[in-house]
N, C-alpha and C positions, 0 to 999 in steps of 0.2 A: 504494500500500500504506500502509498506518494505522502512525502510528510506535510502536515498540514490537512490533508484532505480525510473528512470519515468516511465512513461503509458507503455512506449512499452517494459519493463523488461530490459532495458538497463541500467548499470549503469552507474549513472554521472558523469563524471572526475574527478579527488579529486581535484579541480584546488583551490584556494584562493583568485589572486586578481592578478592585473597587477603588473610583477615584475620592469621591465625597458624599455625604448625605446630607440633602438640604433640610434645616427647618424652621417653618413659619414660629416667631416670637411675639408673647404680649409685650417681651422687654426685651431689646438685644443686651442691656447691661445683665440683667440679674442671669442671662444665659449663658452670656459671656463667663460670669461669675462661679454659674454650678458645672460647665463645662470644662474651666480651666481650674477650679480649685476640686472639687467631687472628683473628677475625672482624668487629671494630668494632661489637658489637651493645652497646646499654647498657640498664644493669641501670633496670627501671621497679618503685612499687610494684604490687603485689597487691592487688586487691580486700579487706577483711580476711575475710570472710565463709568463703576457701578457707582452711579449717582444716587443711589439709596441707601438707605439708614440699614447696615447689617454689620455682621465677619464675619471673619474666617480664622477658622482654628486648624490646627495640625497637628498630628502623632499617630504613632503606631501604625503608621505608613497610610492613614485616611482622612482626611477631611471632613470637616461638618462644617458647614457655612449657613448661616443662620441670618434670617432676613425678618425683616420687622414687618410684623402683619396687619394690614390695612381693615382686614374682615375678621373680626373674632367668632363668626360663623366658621372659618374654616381651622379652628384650635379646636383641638379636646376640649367637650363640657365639664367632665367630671375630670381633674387632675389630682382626683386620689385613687381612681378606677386603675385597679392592676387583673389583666388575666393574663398567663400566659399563651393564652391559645389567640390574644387579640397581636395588630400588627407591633414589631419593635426590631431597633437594633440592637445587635451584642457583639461582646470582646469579649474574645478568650484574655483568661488571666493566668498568671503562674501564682499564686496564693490568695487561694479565696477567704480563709481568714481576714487575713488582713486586709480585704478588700471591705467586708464585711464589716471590720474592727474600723474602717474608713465612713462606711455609711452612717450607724451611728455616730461619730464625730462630727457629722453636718447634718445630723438629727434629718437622716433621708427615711423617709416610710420607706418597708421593702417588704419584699417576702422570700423566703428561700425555701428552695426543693432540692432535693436530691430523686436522679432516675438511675435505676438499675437495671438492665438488660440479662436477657437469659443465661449469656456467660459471665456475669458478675460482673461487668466493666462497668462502673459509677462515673455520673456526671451530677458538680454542683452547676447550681442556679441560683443567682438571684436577680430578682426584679424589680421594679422601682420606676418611678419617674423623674423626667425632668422638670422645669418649671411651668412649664406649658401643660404637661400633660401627656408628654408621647411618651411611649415606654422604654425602657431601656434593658438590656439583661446582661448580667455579667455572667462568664459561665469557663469550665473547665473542660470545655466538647473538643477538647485535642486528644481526652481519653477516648474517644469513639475512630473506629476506623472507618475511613469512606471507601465504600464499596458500589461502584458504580451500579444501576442499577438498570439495564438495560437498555444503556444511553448510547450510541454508537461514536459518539465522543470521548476525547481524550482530556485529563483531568492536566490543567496548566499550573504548572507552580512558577510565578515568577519571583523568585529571590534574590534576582541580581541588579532590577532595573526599574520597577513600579513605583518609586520613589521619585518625588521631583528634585531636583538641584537644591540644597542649599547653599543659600548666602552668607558664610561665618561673617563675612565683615561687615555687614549689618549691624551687628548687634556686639557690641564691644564685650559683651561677658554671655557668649554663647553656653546654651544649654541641650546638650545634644549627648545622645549615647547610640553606638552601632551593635 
């Protein structure tokens, strides 16, 4: 088979990796605030061109850019509402303790699970929201193996290049680890 191309002679998208997830803000400060202190993400600038009241945040090789929202129709009603079967994003973590031991310290509501699979491999969970109301999950699912599941696709790991350029000289007391 021709690299790049699946079973059915289609080729595969040249995609890379998740760039960013956008979300609609009551505040961009108080988001700014739960995202860069709750969650380790740091504040990047903005293009200047985006003539609207947002940012953009960066780490762990993904983007969240967070835009001020004109409609509070289009925000979560309830931002104490947690299921996990509703939509959210998640980060793997390497100690969920102390991710945990983090939440309560910015007095975040959550809720935690644990799932176990019929060969005993455990995955923690927790869940929680942001300021807004979209959900969030922090989770340990690097313990699950991905077993493709009748995809005629090939699973892309890119660890050498999904990342954008940083600028050290921007920032006279850079904070960055590889």
């Amino acid at each position: 088979m021709q690299e790049g191309k699946e079973e059915s002679g289609a080729a595969a998208p040249p995609l890379l990796a998740l760039n960013h997830v956008s979300r609609l803000c009551r505040n961009v400060k108080k988001s700014i605030d739960f995202y860069t202190k709750v969650l380790g993400f740091v504040l990047v600038e903005r293009p200047p061109a985006l003539d609207f009241d947002g940012a953009w945040l960066f780490n762990y090789g993904v983007g969240i850019h967070l835009v001020q929202s004109k409609d509070d129709d289009k925000l979560p009603s309830d931002t104490h509402h947690l299921d996990p079967m509703d939509n959210h994003i998640s980060f793997q973590c390497e100690d969920m303790e102390e991710m945990e031991q983090r939440l309560k310290e910015f007095n975040t509501e959550y809720i935690k699970r644990t799932m176990e699979d019929e060969s005993g491999t455990k995955i923690d969970q927790l869940f929680f929201n942001d300021p807004d109301g979209f959900m969030v999950e922090i989770c340990n699912c690097e313990n699950l193996k991905l077993v493709p599941a009748g995809s005629m696709g090939r699973i892309k790991l890119p660890f050498d290049r999904h990342n954008p350029p940083l600028d050290l000289d921007a920032n006279s007391n850079p904070s960055y680890s590889y």
